[in-house]
N, C-alpha and C positions, 0 to 999 in steps of 0.2 A: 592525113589520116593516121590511127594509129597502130600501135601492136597489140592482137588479142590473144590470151590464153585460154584454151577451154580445156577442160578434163573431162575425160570421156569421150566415149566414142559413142553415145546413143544416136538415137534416132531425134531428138528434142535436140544434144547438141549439135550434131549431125545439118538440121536445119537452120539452126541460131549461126551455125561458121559459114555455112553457102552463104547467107543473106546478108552478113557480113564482111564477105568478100568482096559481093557484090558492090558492098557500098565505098569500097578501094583500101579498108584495113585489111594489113596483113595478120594472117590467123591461123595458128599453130595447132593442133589438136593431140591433146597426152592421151594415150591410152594404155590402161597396163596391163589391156590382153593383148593376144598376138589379131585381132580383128575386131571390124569395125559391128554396130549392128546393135550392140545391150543385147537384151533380151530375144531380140531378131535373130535366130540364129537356123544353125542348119544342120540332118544328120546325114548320111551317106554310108549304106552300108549294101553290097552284093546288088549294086543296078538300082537298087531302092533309097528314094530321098524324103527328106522330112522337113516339116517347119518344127523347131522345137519352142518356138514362141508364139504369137499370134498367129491364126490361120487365116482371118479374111480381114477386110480394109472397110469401116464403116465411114462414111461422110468423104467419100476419096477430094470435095473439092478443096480440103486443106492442103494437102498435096498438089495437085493441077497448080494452086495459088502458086506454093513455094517453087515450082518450073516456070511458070509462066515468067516470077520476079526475076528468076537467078540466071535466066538462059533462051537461046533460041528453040529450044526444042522442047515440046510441052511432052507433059507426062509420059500421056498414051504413045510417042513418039519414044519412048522408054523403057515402059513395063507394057504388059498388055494385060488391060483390065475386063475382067469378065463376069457382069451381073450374074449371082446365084439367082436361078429360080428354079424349085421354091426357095423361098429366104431359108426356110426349113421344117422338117417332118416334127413331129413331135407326137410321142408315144405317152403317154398319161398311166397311172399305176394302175387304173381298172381295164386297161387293153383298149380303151381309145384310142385310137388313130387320127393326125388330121395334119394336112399339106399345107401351107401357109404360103401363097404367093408373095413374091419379094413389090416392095413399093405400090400394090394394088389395094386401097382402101376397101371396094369394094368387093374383091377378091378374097380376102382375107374374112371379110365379113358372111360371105356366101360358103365358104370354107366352114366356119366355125360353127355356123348354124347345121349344117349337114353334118356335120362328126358328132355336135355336143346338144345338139335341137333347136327348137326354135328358139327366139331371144335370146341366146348366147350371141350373139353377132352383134346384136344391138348393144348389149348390156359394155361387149368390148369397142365397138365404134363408139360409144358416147365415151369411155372410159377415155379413148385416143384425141376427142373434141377436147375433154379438159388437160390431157396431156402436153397438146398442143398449144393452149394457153399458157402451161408453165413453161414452157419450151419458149414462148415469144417473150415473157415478165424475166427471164435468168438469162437468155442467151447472151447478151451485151455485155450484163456488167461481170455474167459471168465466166464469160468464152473469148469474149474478145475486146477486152480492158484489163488494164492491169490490176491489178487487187491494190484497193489504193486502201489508205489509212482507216477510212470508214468502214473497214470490212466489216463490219459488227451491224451493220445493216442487210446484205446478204445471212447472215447466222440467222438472226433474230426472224426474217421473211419468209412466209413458206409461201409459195408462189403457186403452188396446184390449188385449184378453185375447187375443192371437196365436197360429194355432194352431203346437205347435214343430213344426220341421225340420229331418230329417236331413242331414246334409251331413258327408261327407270325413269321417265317423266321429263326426261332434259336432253335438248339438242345438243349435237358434238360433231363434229366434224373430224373426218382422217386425219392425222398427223403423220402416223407410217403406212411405208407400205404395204405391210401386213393387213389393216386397217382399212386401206382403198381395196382389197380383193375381198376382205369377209364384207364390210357394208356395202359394196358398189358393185361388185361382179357375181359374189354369190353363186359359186361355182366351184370346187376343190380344183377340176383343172383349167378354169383360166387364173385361179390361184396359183397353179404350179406354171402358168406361163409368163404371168407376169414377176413372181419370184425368178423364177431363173434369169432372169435379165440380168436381176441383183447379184443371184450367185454367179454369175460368171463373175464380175470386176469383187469376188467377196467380200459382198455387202450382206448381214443380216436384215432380212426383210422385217423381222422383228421390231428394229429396231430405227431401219434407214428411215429417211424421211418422207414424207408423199410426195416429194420434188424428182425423187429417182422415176417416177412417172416416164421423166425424158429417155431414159435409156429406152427401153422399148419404143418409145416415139419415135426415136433418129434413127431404129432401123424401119421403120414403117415407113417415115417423109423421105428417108434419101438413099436407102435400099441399101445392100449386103453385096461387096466385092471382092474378088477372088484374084492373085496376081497369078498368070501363066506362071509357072515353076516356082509358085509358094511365094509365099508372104517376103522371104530373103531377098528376092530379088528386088522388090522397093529397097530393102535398104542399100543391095547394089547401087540402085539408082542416084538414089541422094550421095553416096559415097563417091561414086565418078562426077557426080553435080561438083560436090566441093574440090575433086581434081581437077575439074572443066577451070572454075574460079581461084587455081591455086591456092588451096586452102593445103596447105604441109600435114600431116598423118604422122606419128611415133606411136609406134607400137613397142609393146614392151617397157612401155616407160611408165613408171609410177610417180606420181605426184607426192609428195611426203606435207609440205608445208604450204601454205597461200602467203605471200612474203608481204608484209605489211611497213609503211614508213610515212611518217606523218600523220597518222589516221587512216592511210589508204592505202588497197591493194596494188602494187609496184611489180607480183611478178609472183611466180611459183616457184619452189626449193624441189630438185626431182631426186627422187632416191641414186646412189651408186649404182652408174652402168648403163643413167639414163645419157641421151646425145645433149649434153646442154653445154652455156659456156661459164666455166667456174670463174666470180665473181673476184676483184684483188682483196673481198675482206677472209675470204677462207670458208664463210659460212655454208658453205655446201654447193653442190650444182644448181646454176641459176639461171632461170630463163626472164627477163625483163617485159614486162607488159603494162601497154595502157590500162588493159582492162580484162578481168578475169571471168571466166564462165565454168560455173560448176555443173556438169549433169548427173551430183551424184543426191543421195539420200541425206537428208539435213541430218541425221547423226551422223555421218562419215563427212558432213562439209563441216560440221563445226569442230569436229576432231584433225581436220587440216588448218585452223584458225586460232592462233594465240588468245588466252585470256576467255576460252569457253564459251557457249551458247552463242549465239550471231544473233537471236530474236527473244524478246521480252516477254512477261509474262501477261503482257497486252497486247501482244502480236499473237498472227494465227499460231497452234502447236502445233511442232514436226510430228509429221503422220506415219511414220515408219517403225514407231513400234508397237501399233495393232496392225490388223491387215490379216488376209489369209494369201495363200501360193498355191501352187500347182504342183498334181499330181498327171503325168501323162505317159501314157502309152504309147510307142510306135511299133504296129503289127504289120510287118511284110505275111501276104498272105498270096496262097497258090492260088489260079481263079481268076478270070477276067471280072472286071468290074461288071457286073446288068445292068443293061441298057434302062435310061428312063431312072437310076438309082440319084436319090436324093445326092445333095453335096453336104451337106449338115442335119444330123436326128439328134433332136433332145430326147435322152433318154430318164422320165423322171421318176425321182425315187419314191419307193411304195412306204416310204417311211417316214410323211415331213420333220415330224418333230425330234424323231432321233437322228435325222441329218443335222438339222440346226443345231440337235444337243452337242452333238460331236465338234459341228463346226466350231461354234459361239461358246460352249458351254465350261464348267468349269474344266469337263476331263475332256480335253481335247484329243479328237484322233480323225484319220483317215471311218468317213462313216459307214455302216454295216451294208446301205442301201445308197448307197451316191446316185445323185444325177449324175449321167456320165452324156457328155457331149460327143457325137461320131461324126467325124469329119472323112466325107471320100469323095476327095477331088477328082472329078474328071479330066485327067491331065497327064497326056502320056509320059511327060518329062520326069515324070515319076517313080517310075517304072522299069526296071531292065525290059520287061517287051509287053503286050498286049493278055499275057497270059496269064500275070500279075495285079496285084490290089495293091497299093499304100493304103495304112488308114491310121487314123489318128483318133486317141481318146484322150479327153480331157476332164479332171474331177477337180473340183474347189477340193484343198485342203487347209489345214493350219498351219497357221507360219513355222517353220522348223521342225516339221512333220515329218514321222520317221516311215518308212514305208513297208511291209514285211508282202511274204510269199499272201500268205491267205488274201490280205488287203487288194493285191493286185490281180487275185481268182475272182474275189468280188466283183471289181470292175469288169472284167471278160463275162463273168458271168449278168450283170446286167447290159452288156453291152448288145449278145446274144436276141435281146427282145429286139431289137433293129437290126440285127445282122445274124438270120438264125446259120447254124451251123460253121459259125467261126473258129472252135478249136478248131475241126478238122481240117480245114484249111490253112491254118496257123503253120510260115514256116519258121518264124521264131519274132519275138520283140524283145524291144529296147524299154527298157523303165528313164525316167527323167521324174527325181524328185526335188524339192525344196531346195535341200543343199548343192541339185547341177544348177539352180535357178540361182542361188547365194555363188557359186562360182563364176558363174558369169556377168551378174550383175557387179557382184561386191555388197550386195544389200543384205545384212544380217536375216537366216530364217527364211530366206527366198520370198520374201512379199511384195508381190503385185500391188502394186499403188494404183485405185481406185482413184475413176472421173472426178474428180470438185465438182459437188451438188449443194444448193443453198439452205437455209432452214437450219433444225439441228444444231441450234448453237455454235454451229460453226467447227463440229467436230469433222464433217468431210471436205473445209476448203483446205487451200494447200497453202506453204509459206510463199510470197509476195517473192516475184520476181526478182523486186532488189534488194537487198541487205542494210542492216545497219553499219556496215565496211565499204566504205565510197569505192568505187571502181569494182565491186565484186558483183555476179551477178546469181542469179539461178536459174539453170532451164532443166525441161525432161520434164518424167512423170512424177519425180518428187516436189514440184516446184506447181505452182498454179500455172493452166485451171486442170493439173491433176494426170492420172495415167490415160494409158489408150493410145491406140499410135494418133487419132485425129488431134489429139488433145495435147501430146509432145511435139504436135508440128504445130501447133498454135503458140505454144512456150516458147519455139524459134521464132517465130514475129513477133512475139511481145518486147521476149530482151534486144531486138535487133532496134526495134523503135524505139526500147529508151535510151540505147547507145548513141542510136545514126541520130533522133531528134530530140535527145534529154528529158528533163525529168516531166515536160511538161505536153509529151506522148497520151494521145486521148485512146488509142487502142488500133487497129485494124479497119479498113473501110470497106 
């Protein structure tokens, strides 16, 4: 078996090194923050704790998979997972209200008719039937196969079965998602429910394709999870998985070069100061490897790789310089949580199109009217005592979004419509913008890397697992099939299988 390199500490590599131990290569992991986690990460301030990356865990059975592979001890036997329900509240700009039970079709359906009237429930249960379809036509080749040279068949495919539309004498059919809410639901707030799905992974709805359908799908089929003491603790989990399987951790260490000799990746160059062993030609600190794994943003792996670009211009394009990131709030607030209080309220903004404008538009900024997402865990480990609230707010913004005072009154102040009387309560927060998300990542502009969804020309798949630099690989959110933690744990079994079984890996079973 042989020696692996990986860079980074995500969560995608994080699973690609476990499952790679597993299979008896020894597997070094560089990271050049002081912890492990990416974007998973954590605050701690006066008794009061935070996720400052993801809050809850969609599709957990990616995960259960990667425990089941890598060890005796399954997930649950780990973290402790705990179905939100309702999946969540959602407040609409006209003072609509309406509860969304989590994995309940017909729940959900009964829900939507009593807030929004009749045939609202239908219009969205049939919207979920055809969602479902493309959810069954994309899952394979698009979740759990490697992105193979044909990708231009996923681009080209739109896989949502649209219902047609009359217009000006000629049938049409949805293309975006914008598209499937004004022809097919016909409703301003199941528009703004189905958009918000987008704008969380910031996707313009405008624009994305009828395929992003799935995202709201896969919290409907396989419900919305919460980890006892925050999202961090999964990454605890996987982090002690790859100590369990002797997978080595450097922190602190930064990767400078990917060392290439004969055509092929031989090993990584670490900056001064990293633990490596220097080489007898002098060329710098050097760590020897069968086989290298990057978890970073295909502009930052191809600025580690001699001789520029790593993909053609008939290969997918690196996605990391559009995208939008996050704006978030963490408010320690006086005040026991209320009983029976949701775990998640979308808060939507009474402004769609000057949200978009803001987002998408030429003059980008933090928008006047955000949706603001509210997250308040039930979860004493939260907490300095019973008498206290953590809460957490979260707003799509622009990638390298600057953030100011007023901006973040805004958000408090729509936040308020779900949680009245929050100043007063307020005994102070924490801002997290773009640039904490660019320091922790490393990813230019802090941008969150959107799921790989099909159609669209192939603007949202991601670059292909493997490289045109034999021995080199790619995992994590920059890498197919794209961000999200289900979808970084998917990245660690794809490259695992085309190491452990070569090039001729049909995907995951």
């Amino acid at each position: 078996m042989g020696r692996i390199a990986v860079i980074g500490a995500g969560m995608g590599a994080m699973a690609t090194a476990a499952r790679l131990a597993v299979a008896g290569h020894r597997v070094v992991v560089f990271e050049r923050t002081e912890t492990y986690g990416g974007a998973v990460r954590r605050f701690e301030r006066d008794g009061f704790v935070f996720d400052t990356g993801p809050g809850l865990l969609p599709l957990p059975a990616v995960y259960r998979d990667l425990f089941v592979k890598t060890g005796k001890r399954p997930l649950e036997e780990c973290v402790e997972l705990v179905q939100v329900d309702p999946s969540a509240d959602h407040v609409f700009a006209d003072g609509t209200r309406v509860s969304l039970p989590n994995a309940s079709r017909a729940g959900v359906l009964a829900a939507l008719d009593e807030a929004l009237g009749d045939g609202a429930g239908a219009r969205w249960g049939d919207f979920l039937v055809r969602a479902r379809e493309a959810w069954d036509r994309a899952r394979r080749p698009l979740l759990e196969e490697p992105l193979w040279p044909n990708w231009t068949v996923l681009a080209g495919r739109e896989p949502y079965p649209s219902v047609p539309h009359r217009k000006l004498l000629r049938t049409r059919r949805a293309s975006t998602l914008a598209e499937v809410a004004a022809w097919e639901l016909r409703d301003p707030r199941l528009t703004a429910l189905l958009e918000s799905h987008a704008l969380a992974y910031g996707l313009d709805p405008r624009t994305a394709p009828a395929s992003a359908a799935v995202l709201p799908y896969m919290d409907h089929a396989f419900g919305t999870w919460y980890v006892r003491g925050g999202i961090r603790e999964l990454a605890r989990a996987v982090y002690e998985r790859c100590l369990e399987r002797r997978v080595e951790f450097r922190f602190g260490t930064t990767v400078e070069r990917i060392v290439e000799e004969d055509g092929r990746a031989v090993g990584v160059e670490l900056a001064p100061g990293g633990d490596a062993v220097a080489p007898g030609s002098g060329a710098g600190l050097f760590e020897e490897a069968d086989h290298v794994i990057a978890g970073v943003a295909p502009g930052v792996l191809d600025g580690l790789v001699a001789g520029g670009p790593l993909r053609g211009p008939d290969e997918v394009p690196p996605q990391s310089a559009g995208g939008s990131s996050r704006l978030t709030l963490l408010l320690a607030l006086r005040g026991a949580r209320p009983a029976g209080t949701p775990h998640r309220t979308v808060v939507h903004s009474a402004d769609r199109e000057g949200e978009l404008e803001r987002l998408f538009g030429e003059r980008p900024g933090v928008p006047a009217a955000p949706t603001v997402v509210v997250a308040r865990p039930d979860d004493p480990a939260l907490v300095p005592d019973a008498e206290h609230e953590a809460v957490t707010l979260t707003v799509t913004v622009p990638r390298g979004a600057g953030v100011s005072g007023p901006d973040v009154e805004r958000v408090l102040g729509a936040a308020e419509r779900a949680l009245p009387g929050l100043r007063e309560r307020l005994l102070w927060h924490e801002v997290r913008t773009p640039a904490d998300i660019a320091a922790a990542t490393g990813v230019e502009g802090g941008v969150v890397p959107a799921p790989a969804l099909a159609a669209a020309d192939g603007r949202l798949l991601h670059p292909a697992n493997t490289t045109r630099l034999p021995g080199l690989f790619a995992a994590g959110g920059w890498a197919h099939p794209g961000g999200g933690l289900p979808h970084a744990g998917m990245s660690g079994a794809l490259v695992a299988g085309l190491i452990v079984e070569g090039p001729d890996f049909q995907g995951s079973q």
